[in-house]
N, C-alpha and C positions, 0 to 999 in steps of 0.2 A: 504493500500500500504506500510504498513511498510517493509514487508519484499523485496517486490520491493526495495525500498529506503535501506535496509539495503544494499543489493544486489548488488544494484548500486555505495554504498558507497564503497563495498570492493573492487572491479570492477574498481573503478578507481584507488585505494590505488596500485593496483597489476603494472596498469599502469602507475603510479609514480616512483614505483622503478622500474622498466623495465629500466626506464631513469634515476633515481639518482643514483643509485646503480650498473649498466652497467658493470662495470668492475667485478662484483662478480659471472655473467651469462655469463664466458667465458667457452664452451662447451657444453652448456645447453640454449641459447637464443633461438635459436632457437626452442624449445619444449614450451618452458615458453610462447613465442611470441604466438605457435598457441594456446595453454593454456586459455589465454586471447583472444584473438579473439575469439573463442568458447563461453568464459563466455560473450561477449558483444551480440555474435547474440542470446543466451538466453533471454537477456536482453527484446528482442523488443517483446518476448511473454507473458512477467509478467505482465504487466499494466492489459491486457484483461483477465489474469487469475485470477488477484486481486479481479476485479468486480465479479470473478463466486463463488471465495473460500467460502464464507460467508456461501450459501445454497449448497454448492457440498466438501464433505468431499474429498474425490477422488482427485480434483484439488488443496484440502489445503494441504496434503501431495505431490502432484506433487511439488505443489511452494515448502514447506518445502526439496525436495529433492533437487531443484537447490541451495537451502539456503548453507544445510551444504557442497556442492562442491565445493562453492566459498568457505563459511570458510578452507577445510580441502587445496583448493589451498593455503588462506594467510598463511596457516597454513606453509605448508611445506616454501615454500617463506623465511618466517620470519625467520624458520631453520635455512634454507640453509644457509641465508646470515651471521646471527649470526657465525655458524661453520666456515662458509668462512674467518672469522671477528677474530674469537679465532685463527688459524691457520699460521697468521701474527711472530708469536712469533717462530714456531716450527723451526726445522734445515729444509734446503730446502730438502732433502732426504724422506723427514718424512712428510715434506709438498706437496710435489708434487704425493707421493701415496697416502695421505688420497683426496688430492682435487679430483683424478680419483674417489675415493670409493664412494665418495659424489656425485659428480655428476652422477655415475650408478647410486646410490639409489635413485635421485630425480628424475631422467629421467625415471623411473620403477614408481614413488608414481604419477609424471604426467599422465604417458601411464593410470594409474589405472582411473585417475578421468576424462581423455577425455572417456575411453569408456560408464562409469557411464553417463557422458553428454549424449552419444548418443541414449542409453537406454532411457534417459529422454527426451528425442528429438523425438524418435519413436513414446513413449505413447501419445504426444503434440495433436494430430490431432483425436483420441479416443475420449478424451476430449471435442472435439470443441473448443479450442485457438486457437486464429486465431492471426497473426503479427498483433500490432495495426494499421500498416502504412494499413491491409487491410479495412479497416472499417473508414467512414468520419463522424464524429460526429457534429453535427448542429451548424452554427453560426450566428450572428445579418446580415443576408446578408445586410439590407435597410444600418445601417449604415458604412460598407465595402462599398459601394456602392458610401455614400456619400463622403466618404475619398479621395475612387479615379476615381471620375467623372471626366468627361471633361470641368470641369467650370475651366479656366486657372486662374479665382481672388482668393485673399487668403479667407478664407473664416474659421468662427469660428461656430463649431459645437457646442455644450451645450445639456450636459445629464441633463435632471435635473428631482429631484427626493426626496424624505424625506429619511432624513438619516436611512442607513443600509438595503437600500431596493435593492442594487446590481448595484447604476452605475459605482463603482470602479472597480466592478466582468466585467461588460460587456465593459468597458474601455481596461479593457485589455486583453480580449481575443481579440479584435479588434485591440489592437497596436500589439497584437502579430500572427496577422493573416499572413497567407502566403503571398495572395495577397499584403497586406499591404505595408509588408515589402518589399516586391519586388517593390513597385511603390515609397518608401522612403528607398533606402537603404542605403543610409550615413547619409544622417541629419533626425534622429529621437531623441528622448529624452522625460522621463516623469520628472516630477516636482513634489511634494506633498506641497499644498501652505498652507493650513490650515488656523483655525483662526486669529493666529498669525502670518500674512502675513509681510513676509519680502524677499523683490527685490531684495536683494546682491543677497541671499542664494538664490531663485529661477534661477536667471540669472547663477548663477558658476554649480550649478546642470545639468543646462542645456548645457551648454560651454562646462563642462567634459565629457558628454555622446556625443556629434555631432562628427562621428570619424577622423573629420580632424584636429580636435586642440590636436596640437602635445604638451608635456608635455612642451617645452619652452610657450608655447601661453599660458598654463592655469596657469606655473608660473605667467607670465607678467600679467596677466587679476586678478590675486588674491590682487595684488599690485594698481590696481584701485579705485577711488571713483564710490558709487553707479551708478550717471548719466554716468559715462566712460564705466562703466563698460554696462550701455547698449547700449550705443553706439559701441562697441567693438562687442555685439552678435550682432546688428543691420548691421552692415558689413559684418559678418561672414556670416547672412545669406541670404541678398538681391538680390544674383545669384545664389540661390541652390531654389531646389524643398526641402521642409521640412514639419515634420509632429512633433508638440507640444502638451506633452500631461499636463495638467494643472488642478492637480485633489483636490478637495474640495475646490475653488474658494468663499468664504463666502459674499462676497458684491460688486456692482458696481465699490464702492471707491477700491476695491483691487484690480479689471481689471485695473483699469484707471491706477493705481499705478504702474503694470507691464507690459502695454502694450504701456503709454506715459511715456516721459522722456525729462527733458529742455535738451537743448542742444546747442552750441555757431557754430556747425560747420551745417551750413545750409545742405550739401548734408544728414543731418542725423536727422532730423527737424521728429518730428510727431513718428509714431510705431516703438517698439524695434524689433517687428513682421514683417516686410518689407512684400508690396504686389510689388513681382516682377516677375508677371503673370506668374507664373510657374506652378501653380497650388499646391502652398504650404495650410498645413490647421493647425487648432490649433482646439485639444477638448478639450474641459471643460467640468469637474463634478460640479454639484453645485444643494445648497437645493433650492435656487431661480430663478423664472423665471424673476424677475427684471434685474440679473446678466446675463443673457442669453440673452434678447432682450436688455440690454445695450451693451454687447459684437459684438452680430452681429444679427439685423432683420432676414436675411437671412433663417436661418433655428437655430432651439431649438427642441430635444427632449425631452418628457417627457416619461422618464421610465416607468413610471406608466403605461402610454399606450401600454408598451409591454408586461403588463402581466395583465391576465382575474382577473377578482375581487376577490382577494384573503383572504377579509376580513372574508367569510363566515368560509371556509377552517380553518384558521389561529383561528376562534374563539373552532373549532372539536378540533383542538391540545391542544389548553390550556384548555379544558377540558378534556381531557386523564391526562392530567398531576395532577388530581383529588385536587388540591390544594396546591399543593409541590412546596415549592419557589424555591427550589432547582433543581429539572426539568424544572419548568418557564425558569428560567435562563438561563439552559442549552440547552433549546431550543428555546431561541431567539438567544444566539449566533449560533445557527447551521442554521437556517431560513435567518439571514441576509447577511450570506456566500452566498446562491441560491437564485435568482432571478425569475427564470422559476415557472411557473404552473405545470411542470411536476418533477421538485426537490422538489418541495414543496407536490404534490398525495404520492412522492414515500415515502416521509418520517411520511405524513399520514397513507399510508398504513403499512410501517414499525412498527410506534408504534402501530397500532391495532393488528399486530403478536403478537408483543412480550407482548403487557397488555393483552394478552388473561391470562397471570398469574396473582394472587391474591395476593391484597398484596401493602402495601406504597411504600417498598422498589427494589421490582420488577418494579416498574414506575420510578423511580428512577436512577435505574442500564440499562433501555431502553434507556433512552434520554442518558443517558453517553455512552451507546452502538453505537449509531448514532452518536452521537457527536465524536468517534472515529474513525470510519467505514468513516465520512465525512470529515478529515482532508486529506489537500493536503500531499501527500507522503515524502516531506522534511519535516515536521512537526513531523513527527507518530515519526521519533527517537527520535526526543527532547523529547518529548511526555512521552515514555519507559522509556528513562533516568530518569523519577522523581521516578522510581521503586526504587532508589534505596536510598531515603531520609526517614528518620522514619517519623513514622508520627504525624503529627503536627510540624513539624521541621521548623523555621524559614531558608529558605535558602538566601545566601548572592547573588546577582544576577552576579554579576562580575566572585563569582568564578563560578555559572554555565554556564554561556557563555564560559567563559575561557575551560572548560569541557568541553563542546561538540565541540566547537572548536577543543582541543584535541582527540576527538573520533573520528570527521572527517566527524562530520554530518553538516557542516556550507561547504554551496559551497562557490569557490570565486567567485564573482562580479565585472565586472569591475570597476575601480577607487572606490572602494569601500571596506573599512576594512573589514575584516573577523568578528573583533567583533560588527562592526555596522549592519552587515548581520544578526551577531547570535542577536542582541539587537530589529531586526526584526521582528525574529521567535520568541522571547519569547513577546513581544508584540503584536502578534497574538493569540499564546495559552490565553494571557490576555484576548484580548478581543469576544475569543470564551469560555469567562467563564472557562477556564479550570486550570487557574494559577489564586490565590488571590492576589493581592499586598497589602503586612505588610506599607513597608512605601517607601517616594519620599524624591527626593534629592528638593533643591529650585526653580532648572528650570524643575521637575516634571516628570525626570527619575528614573522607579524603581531599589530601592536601595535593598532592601528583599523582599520576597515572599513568599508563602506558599502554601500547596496542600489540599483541602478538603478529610476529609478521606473515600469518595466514591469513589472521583475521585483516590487516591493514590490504593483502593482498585482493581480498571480496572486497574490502571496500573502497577500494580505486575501480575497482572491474566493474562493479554497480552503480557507483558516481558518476563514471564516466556511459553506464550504459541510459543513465537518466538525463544525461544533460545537465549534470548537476556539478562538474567542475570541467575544466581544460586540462591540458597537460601540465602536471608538476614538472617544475623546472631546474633542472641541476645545471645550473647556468654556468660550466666548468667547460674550457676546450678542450683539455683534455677526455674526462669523463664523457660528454653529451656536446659535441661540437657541431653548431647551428646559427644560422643568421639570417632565416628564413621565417618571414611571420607565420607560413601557409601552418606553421605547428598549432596555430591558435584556431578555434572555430568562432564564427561570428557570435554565435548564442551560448558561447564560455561563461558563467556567470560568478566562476571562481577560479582563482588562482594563486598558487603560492610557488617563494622561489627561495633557492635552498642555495646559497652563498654569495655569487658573486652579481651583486644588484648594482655594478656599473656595467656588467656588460647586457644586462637584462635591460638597462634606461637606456640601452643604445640600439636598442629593435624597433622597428617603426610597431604600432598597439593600434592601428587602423581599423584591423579587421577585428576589433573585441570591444566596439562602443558600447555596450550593455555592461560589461562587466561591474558584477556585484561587490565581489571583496577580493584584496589584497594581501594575501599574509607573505610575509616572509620571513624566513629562520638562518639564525647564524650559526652553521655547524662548524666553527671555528677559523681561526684569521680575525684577521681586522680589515674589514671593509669599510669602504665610507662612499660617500654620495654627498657631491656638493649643489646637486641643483632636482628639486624635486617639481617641477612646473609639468613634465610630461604628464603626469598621476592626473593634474588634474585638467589638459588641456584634453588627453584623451582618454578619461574616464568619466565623463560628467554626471554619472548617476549613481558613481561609487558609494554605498554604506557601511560598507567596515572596511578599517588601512590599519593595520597593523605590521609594524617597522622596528619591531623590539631588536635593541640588537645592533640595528645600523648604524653605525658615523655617521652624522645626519649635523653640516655644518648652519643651514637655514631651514627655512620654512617659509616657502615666499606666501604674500598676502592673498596671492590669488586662490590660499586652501579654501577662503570664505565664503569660495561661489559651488563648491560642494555640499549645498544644502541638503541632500539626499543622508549623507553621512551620518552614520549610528554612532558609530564605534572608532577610536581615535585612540591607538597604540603608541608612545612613544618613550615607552622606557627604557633606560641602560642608550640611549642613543647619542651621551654630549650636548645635545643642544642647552641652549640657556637660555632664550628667548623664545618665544611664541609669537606671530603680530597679532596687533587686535583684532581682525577681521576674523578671528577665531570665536569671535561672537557673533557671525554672524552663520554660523553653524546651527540654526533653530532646530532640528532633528536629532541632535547629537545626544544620545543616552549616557554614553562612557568616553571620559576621558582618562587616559592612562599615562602618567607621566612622571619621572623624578628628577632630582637634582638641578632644576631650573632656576637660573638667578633670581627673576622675580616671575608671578603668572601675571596675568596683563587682569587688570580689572575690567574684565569684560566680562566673565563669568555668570553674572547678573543676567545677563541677558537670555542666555541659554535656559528655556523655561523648561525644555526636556528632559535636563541633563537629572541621571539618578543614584552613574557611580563616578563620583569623581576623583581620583588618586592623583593626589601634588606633593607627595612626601618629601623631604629635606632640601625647601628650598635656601638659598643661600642668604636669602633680604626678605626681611618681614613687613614688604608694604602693605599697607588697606585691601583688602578685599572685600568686595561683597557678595554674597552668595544668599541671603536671607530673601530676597525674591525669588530662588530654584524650589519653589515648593514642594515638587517633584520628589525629592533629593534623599536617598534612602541612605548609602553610605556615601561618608567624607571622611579621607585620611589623607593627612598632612597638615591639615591649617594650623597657623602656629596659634599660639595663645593671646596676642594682640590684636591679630585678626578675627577671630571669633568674639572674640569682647563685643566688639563692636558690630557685630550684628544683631538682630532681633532673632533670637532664638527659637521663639514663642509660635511663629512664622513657619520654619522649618518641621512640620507637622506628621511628614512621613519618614525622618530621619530613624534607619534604628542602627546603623553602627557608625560609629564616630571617635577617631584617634587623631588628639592633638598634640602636637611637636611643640619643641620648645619650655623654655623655662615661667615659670610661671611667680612672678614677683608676689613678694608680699602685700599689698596695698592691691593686688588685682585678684588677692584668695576670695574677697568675699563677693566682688564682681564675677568674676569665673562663675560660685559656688551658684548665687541667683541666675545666671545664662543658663545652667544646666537644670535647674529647678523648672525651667523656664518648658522646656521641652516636654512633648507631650509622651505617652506612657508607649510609643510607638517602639524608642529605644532602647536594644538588647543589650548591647557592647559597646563600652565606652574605655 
């Protein structure tokens, strides 16, 4: 489903700017409107084409056809607005005939790509794609069932099951069942309690998600003692119908811990769970049936019983896998993804296709095959994106969250960070074997990572089979000796270049005006680069540059008309200046940068911006940053500099590291800025 999800991602990007950018689709919205609309009802036939592409070549170039329409839509889009964006400056005379020119041209490149749509629409049904909404796919009907019976007591359900055998899988196709939701459609909420059970964190998880606690209630409720604090949901929910989802429950002791609570004010004595005969329920995951028949008599499932003996099965696989640790692996993370008897034949059957070849490494490239083909559809981009890291490359995880964030494959989540969303997805590729973790921080978040070079090897073969990067570039004459652009394809919408980035600025970039992001990597030497104007004379629609690494002696002013730009890399590079016109970056989420002599007070201006890293600068001029409302983490600002903003302002800040020494006479100035912040803040 990559290319679904690619698909999807752009799909929404187009309807973002629909609405951020509104004023630039004056005499054109209309086109652009049904533009979009078109690419969404495509939308509803990818999923089911997905499932055929594999064995029907025919259907893989259909999807690939809806692919590049959407690109060649953000394509012009991105144009437009850019031109609309340059034209600011011209005399009005001069402005008001190129704006007509412009919008016939676009209104002609639209007309082109709805008829292409319906071309693509015709063949749909040749095919056999069917709308997914036509076809109903199987679900745990007994336990739907028990959720929303007619037993009005509260009553606590219990999957239980040995770890990785799908009651997390079958948890949530059940909380996210139609019926479900319809018979809980305000107070629902999941919890992940784990080993390391802690009641704060479970109860606030749960508060934020019930959608009546309006953002005054979850301030006040963060400001609580544990016991308040369950007495607080304990209120909240003793006259609603509610359904709790409470997944990896580890021991009796840690029901008891979440479910009772002392308390001084008698109406509120006994479950933080209130039985307020509505027919409220609580499911639990759990490896114990101690925890299940301590929780509630009533009724316990054991997984196990939902699926036929699958020990026999399960022992055919790892014999296909002829002894390969590394298939092993690869296919216990895919197995513990599926639950069913019938996920588990089809991927029997799979591997016995594909080991009909001979050979270690053909078993090998199967199970990575499957393990590919088996990733949920938000996944597959993160996925693609490590095409673009060399190989064996220590990667730093912050910055690739920050990355895909920037590319626009992290959905939002309610009350939930973008980067604790992306810290999700990359801790699922972990634990489907697909990412190594190098090393952990002390509370046992990955800090680096790395990609095995099989798996890096599917995911160049796949990236490149999506149209989802260009040729990585080992820019060495010796290694890879080339001066031919023809390497580049026009619809490249990635590229990265792995050393020497003075002879990569010395190719003409003609044939790659689309191109999306930039990375490059310094796998040792010292390089440098004294004039970067290429990047942006011919990449005008560039979103993420990252240059970590580079000798990088300027930064000319003209980076400012990269208004498209997310993501802005430029650490370990020398430089000491920035120009101002780096404010006029309005789309810029992340800036990455250290050791700069001063940052330019423009910063203000950037109402997007969410990660900002300016660590050890050398001069503690003024800054302001109290207008980026946006602004989740800030590290580097020295202690002068913060002073002097309004704190209070800064409302989605939650991590925050300041430099510098902190005088006496500014301890209790400091002390009120921080007070000043709202309870959004984790880390300080």
């Amino acid at each position: 489903m990559a290319k679904e999800a690619l698909v999807s991602f752009a799909v929404e990007r187009i309807g973002d700017m629909l609405i951020q950018e509104a004023s630039f689709f004056k005499g054109v919205r209309g086109q652009v409107d049904r533009l979009h609309k078109d690419l969404r009802a495509m939308q509803c036939f990818l999923e089911e084409a997905d499932k055929k592409q594999e064995e029907d070549s025919r259907v893989r170039n259909w999807v690939s056809e809806i692919r590049e329409a959407v690109y060649d839509a953000e394509d012009i889009i991105d144009m437009f607005i850019l031109n609309a964006q340059s034209l600011r400056t011209h005399s009005f005379p001069e402005r008001a005939f190129k704006k007509l020119t412009n919008r016939y041209k676009v209104g002609k490149k639209v007309e082109a790509i709805q008829l292409g749509l319906q071309d693509i629409s015709n063949r749909r049904e040749a095919l056999g794609i069917k709308n997914i909404g036509e076809g109903m796919s199987t679900s745990p009907y007994k336990l739907v069932n028990q959720l929303i019976g007619r037993d009005q007591r509260r009553r606590v359900i219990s999957l239980v099951g040995m770890g990785g055998i799908g009651k997390t899988t079958l948890a949530k196709k059940v909380y996210n069942h139609t019926q479900v939701m319809e018979c809980f459609p305000d107070y629902r909420a999941w919890a992940y309690v784990s080993q390391d059970c802690r009641p704060r964190d479970v109860y606030m998880k749960i508060i934020k998600q019930i959608c009546s606690s309006t953002k005054e209630q979850v301030e006040m409720a963060e400001k609580l003692q544990e016991h308040e604090l369950g007495d607080f949901l304990h209120g909240h929910l003793k006259d609603n119908r509610y359904l709790i989802v409470l997944d990896d429950v580890w021991s009796p002791a840690d029901w008891s811990c979440l479910a009772k609570k002392s308390s001084n004010d008698p109406d509120c004595l006994g479950s933080v769970f209130p039985d307020g005969g509505k027919g409220s329920r609580i499911l639990l995951t759990t490896r114990y049936k101690e925890v299940a028949s301590h929780a509630d008599a009533f009724l316990d499932i054991d997984v196990e019983s939902y699926l036929p003996d699958l020990k026999e099965l399960g022992e055919k696989m790892v014999d296909k896998c002829n002894g390969l640790p590394l298939a092993i692996v690869l296919l216990g993370g895919l197995l513990s993804k599926n639950m069913s008897h019938i996920e588990w034949k089809k991927v029997h059957d799979n591997m016995s296709a594909y080991l009909a070849k001979e050979g270690q490494i053909a078993g090998v490239m199967t199970m990575l095959n499957l393990s590919y083909i088996d990733l949920p559809s938000y996944l597959k981009p993160c996925f693609l994106h490590l095409s673009l890291f060399p190989e064996d490359y220590v990667i730093s995880t912050r910055k690739l969250l920050l990355l895909w964030i920037s590319e626009g494959f992290v959905l939002q989540q309610d009350r939930q960070s973008m980067k604790d969303t992306a810290e999700i997805y990359l801790n699922e590729l972990i634990n489907r074997n697909l990412i190594q973790v190098v090393r952990t921080s002390v509370n046992a978040r990955v800090m680096e990572c790395r990609v095995h070079d099989f798996i890096q090897e599917l995911a160049i073969e796949k990236a490149k089979e999506h149209n989802f990067i260009g040729t990585n570039i080992v820019v060495d004459p010796h290694l890879f000796p080339f001066s031919s652009p023809s390497l580049f394809s026009s619809k490249s919408r990635r590229q990265s270049i792995y050393s020497d980035f003075e002879r990569y600025a010395s190719i003409e970039h003609y044939s790659t005006p689309y191109l999306r992001s930039l990375l490059y990597f310094n796998l040792g030497g010292i390089c440098r680069i004294s004039q970067l104007d290429f990047i942006t004379k011919c990449f005008k629609v560039l979103r993420v540059q990252d240059l970590e690494g580079l000798g990088i002696e300027n930064v000319p002013s003209i980076i400012g008309e990269l208004i498209h730009l997310r993501y802005l890399g430029l650490r370990h590079t020398g430089l000491k200046m920035l120009p101002l016109s780096i404010g006029n970056l309005r789309n810029l989420q992340t800036l990455d940068i250290n050791n700069l002599k001063r940052v330019p007070d423009v910063i203000w201006k950037i109402k997007n911006m969410r990660y900002l890293y300016i660590e050890e600068q050398e001069e503690d001029d003024p800054l302001k940053i109290d207008t980026v409302q946006n602004l989740q983490i800030l590290s580097g600002i020295t202690f002068n500099q913060w002073i002097r903003n309004n704190s209070s302002k800064l409302t989605c800040l939650e991590k925050l590291k300041i430099e510098g020494r902190c005088e006496l006479v500014e301890e209790v100035e400091f002390s009120n800025s921080i007070a000043k912040l709202h309870s959004s803040l984790k880390s300080l």
